[in-house]
C-alpha positions as CSV (number, residue, x, y, z in Angstrom):
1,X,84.1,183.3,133.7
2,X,83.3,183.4,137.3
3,X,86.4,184.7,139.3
4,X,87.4,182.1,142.6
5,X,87.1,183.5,145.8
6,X,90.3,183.3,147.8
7,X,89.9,182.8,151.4
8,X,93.4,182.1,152.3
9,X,97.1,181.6,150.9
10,X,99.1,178.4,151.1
11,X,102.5,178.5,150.6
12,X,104.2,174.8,149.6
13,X,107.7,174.0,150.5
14,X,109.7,171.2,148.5
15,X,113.0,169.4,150.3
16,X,115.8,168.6,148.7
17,X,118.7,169.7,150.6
18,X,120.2,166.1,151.2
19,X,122.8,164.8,150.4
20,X,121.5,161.6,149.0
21,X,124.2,159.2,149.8
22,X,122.2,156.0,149.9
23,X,121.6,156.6,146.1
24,X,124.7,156.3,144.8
25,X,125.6,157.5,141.1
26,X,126.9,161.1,141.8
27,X,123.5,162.5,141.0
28,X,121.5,163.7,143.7
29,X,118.1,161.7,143.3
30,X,115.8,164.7,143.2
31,X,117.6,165.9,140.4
32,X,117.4,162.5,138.6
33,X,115.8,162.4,135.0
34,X,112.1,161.5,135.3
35,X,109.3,161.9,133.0
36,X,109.7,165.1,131.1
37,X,112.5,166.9,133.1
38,X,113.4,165.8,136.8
39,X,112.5,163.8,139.8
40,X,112.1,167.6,141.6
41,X,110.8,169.4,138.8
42,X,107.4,166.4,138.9
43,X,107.2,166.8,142.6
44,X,106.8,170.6,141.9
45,X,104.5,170.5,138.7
46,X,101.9,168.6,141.0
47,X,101.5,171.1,143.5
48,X,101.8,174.2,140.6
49,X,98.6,172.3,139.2
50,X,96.7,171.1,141.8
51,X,93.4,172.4,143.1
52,X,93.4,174.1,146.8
53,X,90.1,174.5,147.0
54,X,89.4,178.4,147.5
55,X,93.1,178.6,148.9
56,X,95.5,180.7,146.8
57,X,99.4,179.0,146.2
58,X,101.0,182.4,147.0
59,X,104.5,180.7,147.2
60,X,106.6,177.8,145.9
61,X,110.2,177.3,147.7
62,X,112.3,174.7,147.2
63,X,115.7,174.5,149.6
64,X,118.9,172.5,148.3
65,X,122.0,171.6,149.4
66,X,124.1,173.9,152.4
67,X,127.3,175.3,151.2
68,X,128.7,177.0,148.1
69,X,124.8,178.4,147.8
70,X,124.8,179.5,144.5
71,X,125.8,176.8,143.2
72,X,123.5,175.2,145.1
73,X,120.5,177.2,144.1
74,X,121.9,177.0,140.1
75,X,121.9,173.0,140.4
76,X,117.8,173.3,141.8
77,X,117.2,175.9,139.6
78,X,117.9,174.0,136.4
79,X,116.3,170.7,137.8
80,X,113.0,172.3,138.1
81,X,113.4,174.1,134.8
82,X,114.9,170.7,133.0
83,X,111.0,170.5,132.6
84,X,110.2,172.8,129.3
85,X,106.9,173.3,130.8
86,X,107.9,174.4,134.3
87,X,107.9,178.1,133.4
88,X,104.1,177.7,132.3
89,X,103.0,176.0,135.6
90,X,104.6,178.7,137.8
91,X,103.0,181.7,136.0
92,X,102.7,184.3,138.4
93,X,103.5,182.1,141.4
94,X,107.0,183.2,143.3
95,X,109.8,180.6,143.6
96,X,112.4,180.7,146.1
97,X,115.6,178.3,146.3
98,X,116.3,178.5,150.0
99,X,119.8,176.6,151.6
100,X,119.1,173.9,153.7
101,X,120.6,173.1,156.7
102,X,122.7,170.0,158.1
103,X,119.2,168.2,158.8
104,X,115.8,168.1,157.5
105,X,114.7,169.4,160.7
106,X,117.4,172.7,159.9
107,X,116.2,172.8,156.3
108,X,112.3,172.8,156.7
109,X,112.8,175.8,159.5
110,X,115.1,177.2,157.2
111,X,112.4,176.6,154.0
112,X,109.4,178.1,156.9
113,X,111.9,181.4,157.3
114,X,112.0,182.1,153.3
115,X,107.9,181.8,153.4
116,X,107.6,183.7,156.8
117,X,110.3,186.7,155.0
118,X,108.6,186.7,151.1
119,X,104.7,185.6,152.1
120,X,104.0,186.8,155.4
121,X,100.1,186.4,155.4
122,X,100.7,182.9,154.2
123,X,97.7,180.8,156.3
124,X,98.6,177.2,155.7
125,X,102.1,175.2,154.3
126,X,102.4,172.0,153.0
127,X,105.6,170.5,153.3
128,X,107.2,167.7,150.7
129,X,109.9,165.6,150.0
130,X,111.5,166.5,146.7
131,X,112.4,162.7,146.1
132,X,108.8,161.8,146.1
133,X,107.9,162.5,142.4
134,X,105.1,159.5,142.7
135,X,102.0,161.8,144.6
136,X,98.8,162.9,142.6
137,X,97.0,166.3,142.8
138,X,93.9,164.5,144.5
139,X,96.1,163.5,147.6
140,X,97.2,167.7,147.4
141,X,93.9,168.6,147.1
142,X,92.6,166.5,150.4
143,X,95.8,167.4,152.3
144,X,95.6,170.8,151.8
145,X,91.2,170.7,153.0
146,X,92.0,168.5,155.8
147,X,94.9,171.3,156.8
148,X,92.4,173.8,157.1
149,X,89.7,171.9,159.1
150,X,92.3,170.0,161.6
151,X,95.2,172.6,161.8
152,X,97.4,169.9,161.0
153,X,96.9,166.8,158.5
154,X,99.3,164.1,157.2
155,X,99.0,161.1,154.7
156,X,99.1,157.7,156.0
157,X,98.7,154.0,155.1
158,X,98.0,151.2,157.3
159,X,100.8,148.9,157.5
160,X,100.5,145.4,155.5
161,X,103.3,143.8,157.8
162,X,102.6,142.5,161.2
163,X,104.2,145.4,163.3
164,X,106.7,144.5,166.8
165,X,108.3,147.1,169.3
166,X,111.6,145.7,169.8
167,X,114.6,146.1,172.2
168,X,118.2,147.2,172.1
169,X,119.1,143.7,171.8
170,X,116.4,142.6,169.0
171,X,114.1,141.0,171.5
172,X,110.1,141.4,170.9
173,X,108.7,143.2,173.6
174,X,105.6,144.5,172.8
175,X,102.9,143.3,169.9
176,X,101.5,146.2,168.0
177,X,97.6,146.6,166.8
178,X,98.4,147.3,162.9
179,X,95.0,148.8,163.2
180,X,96.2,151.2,165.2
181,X,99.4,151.8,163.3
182,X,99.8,154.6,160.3
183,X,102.9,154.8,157.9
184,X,103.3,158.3,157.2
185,X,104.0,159.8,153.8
186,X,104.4,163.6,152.8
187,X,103.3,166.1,152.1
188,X,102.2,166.9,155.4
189,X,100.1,170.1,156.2
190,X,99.8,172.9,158.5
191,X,98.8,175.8,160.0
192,X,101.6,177.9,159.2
193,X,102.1,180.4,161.9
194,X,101.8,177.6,165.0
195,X,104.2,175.5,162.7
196,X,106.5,178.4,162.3
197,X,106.4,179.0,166.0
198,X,106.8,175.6,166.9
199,X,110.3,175.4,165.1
200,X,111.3,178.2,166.5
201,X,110.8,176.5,170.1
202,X,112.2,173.2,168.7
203,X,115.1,175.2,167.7
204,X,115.8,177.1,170.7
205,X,115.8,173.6,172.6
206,X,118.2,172.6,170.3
207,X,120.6,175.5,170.8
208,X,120.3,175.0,174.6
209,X,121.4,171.9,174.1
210,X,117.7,170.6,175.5
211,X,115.9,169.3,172.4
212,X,116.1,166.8,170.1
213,X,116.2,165.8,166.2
214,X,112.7,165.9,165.1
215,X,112.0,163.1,162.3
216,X,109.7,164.7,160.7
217,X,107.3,168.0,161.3
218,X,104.1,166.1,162.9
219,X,106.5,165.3,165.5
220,X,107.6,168.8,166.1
221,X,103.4,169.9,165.7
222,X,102.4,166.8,168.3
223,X,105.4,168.6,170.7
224,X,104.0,171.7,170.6
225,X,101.3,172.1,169.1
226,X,98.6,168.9,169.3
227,X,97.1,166.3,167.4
228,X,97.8,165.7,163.6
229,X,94.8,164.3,161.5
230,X,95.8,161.4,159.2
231,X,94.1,161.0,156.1
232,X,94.8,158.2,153.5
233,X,97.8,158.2,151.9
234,X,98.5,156.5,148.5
235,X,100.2,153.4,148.1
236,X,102.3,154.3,145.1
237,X,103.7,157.8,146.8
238,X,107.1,156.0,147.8
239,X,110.4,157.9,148.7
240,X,113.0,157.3,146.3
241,X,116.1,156.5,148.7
242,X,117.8,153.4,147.4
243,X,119.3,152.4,143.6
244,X,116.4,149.8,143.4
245,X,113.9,152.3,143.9
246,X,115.0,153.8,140.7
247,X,113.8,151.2,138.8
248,X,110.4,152.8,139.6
249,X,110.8,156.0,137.1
């Protein structure tokens, strides 16, 4: 058998440091029972058996809730390994269960340190929300291409619904092209030195009390960084946030 030639290293981080409030139940919703172990644990199996294309996944880490962090880390820890395959999928590659912080902002930079301290030649990251078990490996696979052409990629579906800008007070005030428009999804992918730096600026703002809550990390990569490529998303890769959405699993 012919031996792949790696050209670069991709590290993947997985989110799931919220506290998931809007789900009710006790349960946080990445740790929810889903297919053959968790909601997290199928986020995770995807990217542990996708294809990268030449790119080597050098590095899976996966941050959970701040405070009390080892019991923290336990709780992730056994959600990924509810999955009596999970074991098999990682092989060789190294997990980390990283803390998150008080937003996701805080917990991706916090999930970017853990790859920039165990994987330091890691090229690209892609970046996931743990309570999105619904993704396929094709949509990994493209993401993670399209990251290494653009720099910086994202997933995205044109919306179905008319789209307005309104005001403060509910009042239209500007009609939007839906052509023009892109709901984004994760994972999203990047370069991951320029990302790390860029946090690290976004951060600093922050604790100069100069910056701002990033909603998610295009908008941090568009602040400092440049343009983000969008490639076509998938329909079915929903966020699980409310009880309805669990009739999904």
């Amino acid at each position: 058998m012919t031996k792949k030639t790696i050209h670069s290293k991709l590290a993947v981080i997985i989110t799931a440091a919220g506290s998931s409030t809007r789900i009710g139940g006790g349960i946080k919703k990445e740790y929810l029972p889903y297919k053959d172990g968790t909601v997290l644990s199928t986020c995770a199996s995807v990217f542990l058996t996708a294809d990268y294309c030449g790119m080597e996944l050098a590095l899976l880490v996966v941050t959970c809730p701040a405070g009390g962090a080892s019991g923290g880390r336990e709780a992730a820890r056994n959600a990924l390994y509810a999955d009596p395959s999970f074991e098999k999928k990682l092989g060789e590659v190294p997990l980390v269960i990283a803390e998150g912080g008080s937003s996701r902002q805080a917990s991706v930079f916090a999930g970017l340190r853990a790859v920039k301290e165990n994987c330091p030649d890691v090229k690209y990251v892609l970046i996931h929300d743990g309570a999105r078990p619904f993704l396929t490996c094709s949509l990994v696979s493209e993401l993670a291409k399209a990251s290494e052409i653009y720099g910086a990629a994202v997933p995205g579906l044109t919306p179905t619904d008319t789209q307005k800008e309104v005001d403060e007070n509910g009042f239209v005030v500007r009609h939007l092209l839906r052509s023009s428009l892109a709901a984004v999804q994760t994972p999203q992918g990047f370069d991951f030195p320029k990302l790390f730096e860029a946090h690290q600026k976004a951060e600093l703002l922050n604790r100069n009390g100069e910056g701002r809550e990033f909603t998610d990390d295009t908008e941090i990569w568009g602040e400092f960084c440049g343009p983000v490529k969008v490639i076509k998303g998938e329909a079915a890769n929903i966020k699980i946030t409310y009880p309805s959405d669990l009739e999904k699993l």
